[in-house]
C-alpha positions as CSV (number, residue, x, y, z in Angstrom):
1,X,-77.3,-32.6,-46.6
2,X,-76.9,-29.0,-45.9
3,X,-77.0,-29.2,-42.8
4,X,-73.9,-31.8,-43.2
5,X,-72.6,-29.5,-45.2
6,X,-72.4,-26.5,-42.6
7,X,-71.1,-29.0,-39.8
8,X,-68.9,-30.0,-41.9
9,X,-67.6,-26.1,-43.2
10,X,-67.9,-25.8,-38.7
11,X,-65.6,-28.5,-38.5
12,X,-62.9,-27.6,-41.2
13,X,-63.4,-23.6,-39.8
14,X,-62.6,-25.3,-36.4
15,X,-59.7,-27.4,-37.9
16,X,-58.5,-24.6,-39.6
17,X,-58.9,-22.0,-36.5
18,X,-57.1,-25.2,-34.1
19,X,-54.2,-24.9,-37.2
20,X,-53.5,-21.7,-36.7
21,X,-54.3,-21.6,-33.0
22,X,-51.5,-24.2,-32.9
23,X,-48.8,-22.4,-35.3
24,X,-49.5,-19.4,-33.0
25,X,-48.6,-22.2,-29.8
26,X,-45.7,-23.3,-31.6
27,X,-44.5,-19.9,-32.0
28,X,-45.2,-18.9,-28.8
29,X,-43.1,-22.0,-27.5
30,X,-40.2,-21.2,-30.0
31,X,-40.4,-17.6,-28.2
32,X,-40.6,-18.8,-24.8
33,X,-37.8,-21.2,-25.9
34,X,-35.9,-18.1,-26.6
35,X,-36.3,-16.4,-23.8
36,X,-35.8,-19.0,-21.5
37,X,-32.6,-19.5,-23.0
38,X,-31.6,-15.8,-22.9
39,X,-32.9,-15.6,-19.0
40,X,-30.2,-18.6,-18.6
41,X,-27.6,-16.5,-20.4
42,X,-28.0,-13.5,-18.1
43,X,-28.4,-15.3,-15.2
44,X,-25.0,-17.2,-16.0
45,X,-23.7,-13.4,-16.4
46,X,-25.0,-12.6,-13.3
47,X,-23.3,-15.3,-11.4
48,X,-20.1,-14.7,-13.4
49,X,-20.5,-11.1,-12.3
50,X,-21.2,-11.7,-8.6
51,X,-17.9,-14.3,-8.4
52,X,-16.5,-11.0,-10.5
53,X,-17.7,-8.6,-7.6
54,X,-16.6,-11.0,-4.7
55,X,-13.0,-11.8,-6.3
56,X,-12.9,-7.9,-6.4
57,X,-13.8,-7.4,-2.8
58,X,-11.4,-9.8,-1.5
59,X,-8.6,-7.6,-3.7
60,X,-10.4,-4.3,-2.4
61,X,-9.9,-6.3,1.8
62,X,-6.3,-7.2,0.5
63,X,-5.6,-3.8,-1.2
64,X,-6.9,-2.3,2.0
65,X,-5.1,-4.5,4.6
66,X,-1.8,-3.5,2.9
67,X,-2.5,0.3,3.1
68,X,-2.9,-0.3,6.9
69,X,0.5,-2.0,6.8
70,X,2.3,0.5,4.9
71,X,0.6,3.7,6.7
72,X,2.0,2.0,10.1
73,X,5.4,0.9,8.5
74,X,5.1,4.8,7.6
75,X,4.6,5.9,11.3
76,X,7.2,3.3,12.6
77,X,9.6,5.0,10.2
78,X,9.1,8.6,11.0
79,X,9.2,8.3,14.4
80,X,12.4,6.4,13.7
81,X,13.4,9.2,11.7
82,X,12.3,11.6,14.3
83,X,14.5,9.8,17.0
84,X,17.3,9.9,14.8
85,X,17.0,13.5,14.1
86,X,17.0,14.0,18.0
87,X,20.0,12.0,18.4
88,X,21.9,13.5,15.5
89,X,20.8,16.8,16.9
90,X,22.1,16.0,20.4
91,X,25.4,14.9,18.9
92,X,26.1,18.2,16.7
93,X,25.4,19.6,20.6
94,X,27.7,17.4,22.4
95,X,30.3,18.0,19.6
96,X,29.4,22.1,19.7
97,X,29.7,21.8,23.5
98,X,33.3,20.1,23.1
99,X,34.6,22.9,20.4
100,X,33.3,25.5,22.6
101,X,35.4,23.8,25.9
102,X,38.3,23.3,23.8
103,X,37.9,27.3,22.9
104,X,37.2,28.1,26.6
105,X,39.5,29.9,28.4
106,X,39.9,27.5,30.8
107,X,41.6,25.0,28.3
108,X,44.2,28.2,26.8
109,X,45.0,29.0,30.4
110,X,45.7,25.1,30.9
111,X,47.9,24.7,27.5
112,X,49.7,27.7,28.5
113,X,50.1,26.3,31.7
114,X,51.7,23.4,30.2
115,X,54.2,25.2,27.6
116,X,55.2,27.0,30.6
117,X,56.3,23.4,32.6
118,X,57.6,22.0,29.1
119,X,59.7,25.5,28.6
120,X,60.6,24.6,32.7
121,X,61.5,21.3,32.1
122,X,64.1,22.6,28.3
123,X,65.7,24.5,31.0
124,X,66.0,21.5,33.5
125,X,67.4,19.4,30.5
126,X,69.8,22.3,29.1
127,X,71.4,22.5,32.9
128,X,71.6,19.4,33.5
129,X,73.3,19.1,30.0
130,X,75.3,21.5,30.7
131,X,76.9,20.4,33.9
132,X,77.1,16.6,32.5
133,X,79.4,18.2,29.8
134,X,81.0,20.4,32.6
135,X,82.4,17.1,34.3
């Protein structure tokens, strides 16, 4: 009878030690459960971020693409600019060169020149005037 008696205290001590072995199990699984389910959280963040991260690179290729654009758009337009400044400047040159001509003494000489032949020609006119009105 004792000897029933300590297999039977073995067996509830095994019972009880099997309880609690499985209450520590079944906390074990509820923590497991929990961090399965926060690994799944941050690996869902993780893709989200890595879509995130690629979305942002294509902006970044985009962004840089239209940078090239503008720095050449740039160039094309200064050296534009800088061809138009060169024409402008040979204009002002050309219209420098005329005013200096029309200055020259060369063109004085000629406009005297040619009050001279118009004063001729007032005298032509007044004589022949003058001899139409004589008849």
């Amino acid at each position: 009878a004792e000897d029933n008696k300590k297999l039977d205290d073995y067996v509830k001590d095994l019972e009880d030690s099997l309880k609690e072995e499985k209450a520590a199990n079944d906390e074990l699984d509820e923590e497991n459960d929990k961090l399965k389910e926060e690994t799944d959280k941050l690996n869902d963040a993780l893709a989200d971020q890595k879509d995130d991260m690629e979305k942002l690179a294509d902006i970044i290729q985009d962004l840089e693409r239209d940078v090239a654009e503008a720095d050449k758009d740039n160039k094309d337009l200064k050296d534009e600019n800088e061809d138009l400044k060169d024409k402008l400047d040979d204009a002002v040159q050309q219209k420098q060169d005329i005013l200096d001509f029309i200055d020259s003494d060369e063109v004085k000489d000629a406009m005297d020149d040619m009050e001279g032949e118009r004063d001729d020609y007032k005298d032509n006119l007044q004589q022949l005037k003058d001899f139409l009105e004589a008849q």
